[in-house]
C-alpha positions in Angstrom: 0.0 0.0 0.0 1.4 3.5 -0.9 1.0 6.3 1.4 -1.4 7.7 -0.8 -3.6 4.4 -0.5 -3.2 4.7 3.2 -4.7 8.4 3.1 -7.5 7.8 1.4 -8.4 4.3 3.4 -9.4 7.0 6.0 -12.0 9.1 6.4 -13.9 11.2 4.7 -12.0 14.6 6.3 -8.8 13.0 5.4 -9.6 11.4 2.2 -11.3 14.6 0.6 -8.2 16.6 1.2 -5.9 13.8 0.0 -7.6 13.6 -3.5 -7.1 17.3 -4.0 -4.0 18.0 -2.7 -2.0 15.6 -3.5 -4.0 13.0 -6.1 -5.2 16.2 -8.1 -8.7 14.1 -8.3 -11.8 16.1 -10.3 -13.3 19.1 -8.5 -16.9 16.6 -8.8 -15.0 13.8 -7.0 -13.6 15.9 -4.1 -16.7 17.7 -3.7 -18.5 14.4 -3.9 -16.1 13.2 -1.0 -15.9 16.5 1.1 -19.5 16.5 1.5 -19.5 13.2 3.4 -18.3 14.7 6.0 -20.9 16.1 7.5 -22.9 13.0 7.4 -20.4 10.0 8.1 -17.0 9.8 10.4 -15.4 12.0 12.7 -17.4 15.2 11.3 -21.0 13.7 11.9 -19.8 12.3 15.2 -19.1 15.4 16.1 -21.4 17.3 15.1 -23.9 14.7 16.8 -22.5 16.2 20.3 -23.6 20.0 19.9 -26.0 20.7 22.3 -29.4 22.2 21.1 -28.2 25.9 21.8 -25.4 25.3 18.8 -22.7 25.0 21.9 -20.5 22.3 22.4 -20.0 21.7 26.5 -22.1 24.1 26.7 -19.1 26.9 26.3 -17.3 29.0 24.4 -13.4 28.6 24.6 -14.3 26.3 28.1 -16.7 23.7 29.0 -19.9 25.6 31.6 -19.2 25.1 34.9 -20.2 21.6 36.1 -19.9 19.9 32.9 -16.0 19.5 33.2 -15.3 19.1 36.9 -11.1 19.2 36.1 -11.7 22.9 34.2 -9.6 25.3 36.0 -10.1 28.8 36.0 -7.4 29.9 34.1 -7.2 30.5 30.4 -4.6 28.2 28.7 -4.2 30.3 25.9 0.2 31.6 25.8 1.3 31.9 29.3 3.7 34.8 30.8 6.1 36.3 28.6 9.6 35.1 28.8 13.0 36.1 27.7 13.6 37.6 24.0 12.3 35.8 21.5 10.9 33.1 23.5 7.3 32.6 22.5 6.6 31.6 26.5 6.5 28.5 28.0 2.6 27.7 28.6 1.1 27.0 31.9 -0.8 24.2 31.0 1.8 22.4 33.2 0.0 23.5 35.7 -3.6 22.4 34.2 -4.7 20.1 31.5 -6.5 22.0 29.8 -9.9 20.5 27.8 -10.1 20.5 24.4 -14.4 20.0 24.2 -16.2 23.6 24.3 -17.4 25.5 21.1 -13.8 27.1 20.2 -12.1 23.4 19.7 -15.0 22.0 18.4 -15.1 24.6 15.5 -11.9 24.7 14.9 -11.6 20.5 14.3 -14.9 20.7 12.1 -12.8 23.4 10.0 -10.1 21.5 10.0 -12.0 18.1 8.9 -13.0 20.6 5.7 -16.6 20.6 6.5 -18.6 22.5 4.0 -19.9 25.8 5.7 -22.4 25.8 3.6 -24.2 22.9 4.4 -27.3 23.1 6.1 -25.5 21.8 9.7 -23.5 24.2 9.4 -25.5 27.2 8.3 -27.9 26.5 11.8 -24.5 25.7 13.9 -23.2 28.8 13.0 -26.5 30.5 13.4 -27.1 29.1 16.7 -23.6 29.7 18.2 -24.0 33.8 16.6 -26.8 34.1 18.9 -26.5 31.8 21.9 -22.4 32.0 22.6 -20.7 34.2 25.1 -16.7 34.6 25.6 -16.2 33.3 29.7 -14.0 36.7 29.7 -16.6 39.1 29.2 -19.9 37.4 27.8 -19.3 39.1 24.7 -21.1 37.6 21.6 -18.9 35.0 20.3 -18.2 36.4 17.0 -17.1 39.9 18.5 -14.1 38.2 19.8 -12.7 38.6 23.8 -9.5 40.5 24.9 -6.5 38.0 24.0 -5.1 38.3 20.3 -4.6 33.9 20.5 -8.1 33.8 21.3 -9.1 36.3 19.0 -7.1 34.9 16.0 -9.3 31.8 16.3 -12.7 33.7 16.2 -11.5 35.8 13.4 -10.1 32.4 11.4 -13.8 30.6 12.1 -15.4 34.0 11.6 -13.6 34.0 8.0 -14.4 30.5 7.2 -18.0 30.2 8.2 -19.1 33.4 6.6 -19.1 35.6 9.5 -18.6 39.4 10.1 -15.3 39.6 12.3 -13.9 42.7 11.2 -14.2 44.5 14.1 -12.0 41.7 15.3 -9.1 41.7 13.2 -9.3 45.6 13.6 -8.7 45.1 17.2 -5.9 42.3 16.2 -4.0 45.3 14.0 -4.2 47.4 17.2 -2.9 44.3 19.5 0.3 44.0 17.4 3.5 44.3 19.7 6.6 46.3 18.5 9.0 43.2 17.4 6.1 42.4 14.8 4.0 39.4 16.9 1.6 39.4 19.1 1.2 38.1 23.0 -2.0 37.2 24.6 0.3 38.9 28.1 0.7 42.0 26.9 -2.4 43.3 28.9 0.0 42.4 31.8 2.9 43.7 30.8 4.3 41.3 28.2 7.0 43.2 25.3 8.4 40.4 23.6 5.8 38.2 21.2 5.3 34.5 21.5 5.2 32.1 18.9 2.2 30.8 20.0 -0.3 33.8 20.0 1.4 34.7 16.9 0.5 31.4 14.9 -2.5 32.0 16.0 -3.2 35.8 14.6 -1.5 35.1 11.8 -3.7 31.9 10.5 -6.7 34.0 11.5 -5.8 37.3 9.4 -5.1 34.9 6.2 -8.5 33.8 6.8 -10.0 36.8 6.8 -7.4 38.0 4.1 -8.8 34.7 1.8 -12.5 35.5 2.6 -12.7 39.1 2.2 -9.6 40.6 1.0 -8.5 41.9 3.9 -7.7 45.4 4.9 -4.4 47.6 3.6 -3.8 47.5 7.6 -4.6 43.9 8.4 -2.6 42.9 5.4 0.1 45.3 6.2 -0.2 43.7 10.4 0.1 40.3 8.8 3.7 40.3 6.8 5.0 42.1 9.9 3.7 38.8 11.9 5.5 37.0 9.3 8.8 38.5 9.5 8.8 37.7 13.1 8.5 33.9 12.7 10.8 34.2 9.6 14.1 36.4 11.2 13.5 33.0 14.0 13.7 30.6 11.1 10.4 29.3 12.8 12.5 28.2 15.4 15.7 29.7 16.4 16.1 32.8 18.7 17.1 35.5 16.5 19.4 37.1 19.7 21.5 33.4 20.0 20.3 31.0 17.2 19.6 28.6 20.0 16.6 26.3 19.3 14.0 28.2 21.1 11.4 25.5 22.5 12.5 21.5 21.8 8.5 21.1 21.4 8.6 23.3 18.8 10.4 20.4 16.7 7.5 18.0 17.5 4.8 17.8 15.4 1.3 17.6 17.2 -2.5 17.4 15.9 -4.6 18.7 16.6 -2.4 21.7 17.4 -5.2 23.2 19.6 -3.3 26.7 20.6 0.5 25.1 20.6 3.2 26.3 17.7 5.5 24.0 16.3 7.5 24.0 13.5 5.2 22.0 10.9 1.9 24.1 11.9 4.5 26.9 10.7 4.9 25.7 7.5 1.5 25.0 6.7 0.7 28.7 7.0 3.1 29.9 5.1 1.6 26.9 2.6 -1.7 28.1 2.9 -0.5 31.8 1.9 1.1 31.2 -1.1 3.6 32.5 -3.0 7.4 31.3 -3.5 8.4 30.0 -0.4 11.0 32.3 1.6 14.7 30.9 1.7 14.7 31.5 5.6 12.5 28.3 5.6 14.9 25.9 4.1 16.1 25.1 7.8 12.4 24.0 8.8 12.1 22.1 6.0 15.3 20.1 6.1 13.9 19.2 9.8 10.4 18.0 7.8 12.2 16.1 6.0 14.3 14.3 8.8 11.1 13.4 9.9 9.9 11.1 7.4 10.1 7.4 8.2 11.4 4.9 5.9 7.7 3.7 5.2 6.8 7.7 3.8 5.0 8.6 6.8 5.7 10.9 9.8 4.6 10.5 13.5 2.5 12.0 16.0 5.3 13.5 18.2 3.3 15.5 20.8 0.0 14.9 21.5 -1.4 17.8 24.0 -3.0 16.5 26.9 -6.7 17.5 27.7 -10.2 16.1 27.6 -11.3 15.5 23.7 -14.6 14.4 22.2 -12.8 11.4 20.6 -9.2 10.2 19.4 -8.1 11.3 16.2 -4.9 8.8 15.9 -3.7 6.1 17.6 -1.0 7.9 19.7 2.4 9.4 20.1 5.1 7.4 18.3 2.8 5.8 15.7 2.1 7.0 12.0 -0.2 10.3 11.6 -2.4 10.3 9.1 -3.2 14.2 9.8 0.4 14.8 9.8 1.6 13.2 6.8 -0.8 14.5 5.0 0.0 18.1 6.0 3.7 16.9 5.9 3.3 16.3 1.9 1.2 19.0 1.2 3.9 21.5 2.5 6.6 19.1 0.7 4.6 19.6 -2.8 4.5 23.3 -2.1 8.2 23.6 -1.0 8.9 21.7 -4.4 10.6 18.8 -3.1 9.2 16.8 -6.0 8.7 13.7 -3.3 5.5 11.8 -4.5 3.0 10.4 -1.8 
């Protein structure tokens, strides 16, 4: 079996994506596939456990109170800003974190490719508009809250599921630190950017950017945000060259609200264009990554409470990675067939 085969012996979120990205199958089959997954696999499962308000848990970016008794009270978005360059450790060491209200849920439907169009979707989205409040403030969901990492996600699902989130990314422009990143701290006091928040902002605004076109400001805010990651090499801390974060080398999915080097790539994928030459590090480290078989690993799995698995666990193939893995490889040019 080629690693193509084993892609598409998946489902349906995997195989529609395989068949367009990297088996260039007819728009009619892809479409034919991509709708499936709304009403079979992972998708409909999903979607099965939305409550009848549109909410998953019953929250926004947390599950309510008494549905998760291990929620904590903290946010688990970056946590405290750290030395130059750092991106900030997280304090999820402190609490795991669950992975099961509205935000996550969203964000894995988005990322299984289902069609916001659908009729599911349409009355999700409809539901979650009107019923969904941020924990922060009880804003409306789609008005965002006060963190850019947060933010970045409402403004990417805004984009995606057809939703007005301008006055979102206008307050993401606004939230845009001096070095050219952002950090969900700097209410507190934080200078430098992390990694983290910025991956975040920075796959929202190309959202938007892809939806809508995007603002001369926004558009402007995002290839500063670039040019952070980019002077790092994704990685590296521009003051030493030291790796910055060992976890940043492990690849992880979902990535919930962690960086790492491979959910780097795939935005700079998803924007387009030649790649830049600062990226040949990262993607000689893709590249030591793939096993003999043609598939890479799940490497770091981020601990929390899930609806259900995804893959069969840390040190074992990754369908979800390999086939984001390839898709950056095509991109890149490296010719390697799946």
């Amino acid at each position: 079996m080629t690693v193509l085969d084993w892609l598409l012996d998946s489902d349906p979120s995997i195989r529609w994506q395989a068949l367009q990205d990297l088996a260039g199958a007819p728009a009619d089959v892809v479409a034919a596939e991509r709708a499936r997954v709304v009403t079979d696999g992972w998708g409909a499962r999903l979607l099965a456990l939305r409550g009848e308000d549109g909410q998953w848990a019953g929250g926004a970016y947390f599950p309510a109170q008494g549905s998760d008794p291990d929620v904590g009270p903290s946010d688990g978005a970056d946590a405290a800003d750290g030395p130059e360059d750092s991106g900030g450790p997280d304090g999820a060491g402190e609490e795991v974190q669950p992975w099961t209200a509205t935000t996550y849920s969203l964000l894995q439907l988005r990322d299984f490719g289902v069609d916001p169009r659908s009729e599911q979707m349409r009355r999700t989205v409809a539901l979650v508009r009107d019923n969904c409040r941020w924990e922060e403030g009880g804003q409306p969901y789609f008005t965002g809250e006060v963190e850019p990492c947060i933010n970045g996600m409402a403004v990417g699902l805004g984009a995606y599921f057809g939703q007005d989130v301008d006055g979102v990314v206008a307050r993401l422009v606004n939230d845009q630190l001096d070095d050219g990143g952002w950090n969900c701290w700097a209410e507190y006091g934080a200078v430098v950017s992390s990694a983290a928040t910025t991956i975040n902002v920075l796959e929202g605004l190309l959202a938007h950017e892809q939806s809508t076109g995007g603002s001369a400001e926004s558009i402007e805010a995002r290839r500063r945000g670039e040019q952070y990651l980019l002077e790092r090499r994704l990685f590296r801390r521009k003051s030493t060259g030291e790796v910055i974060d060992p976890a940043w080398l492990q690849f992880s999915y979902p990535t919930r609200w962690h960086y790492d080097v491979l959910r780097a790539l795939e935005y700079f994928r998803s924007a387009g264009g030649p790649p830049d030459p600062r990226l040949a590090e990262a993607i000689e480290l893709l590249r030591s990554k793939r096993q003999p078989d043609g598939t890479w690993l799940l490497e770091n799995t981020h601990p929390g409470q899930v609806h259900f698995e995804l893959e069969e666990g840390d040190g074992r193939p990754s369908r979800w990675n390999t086939l984001r893995a390839l898709r950056v490889q095509r991109w890149y040019g490296d010719g390697m067939r799946p």
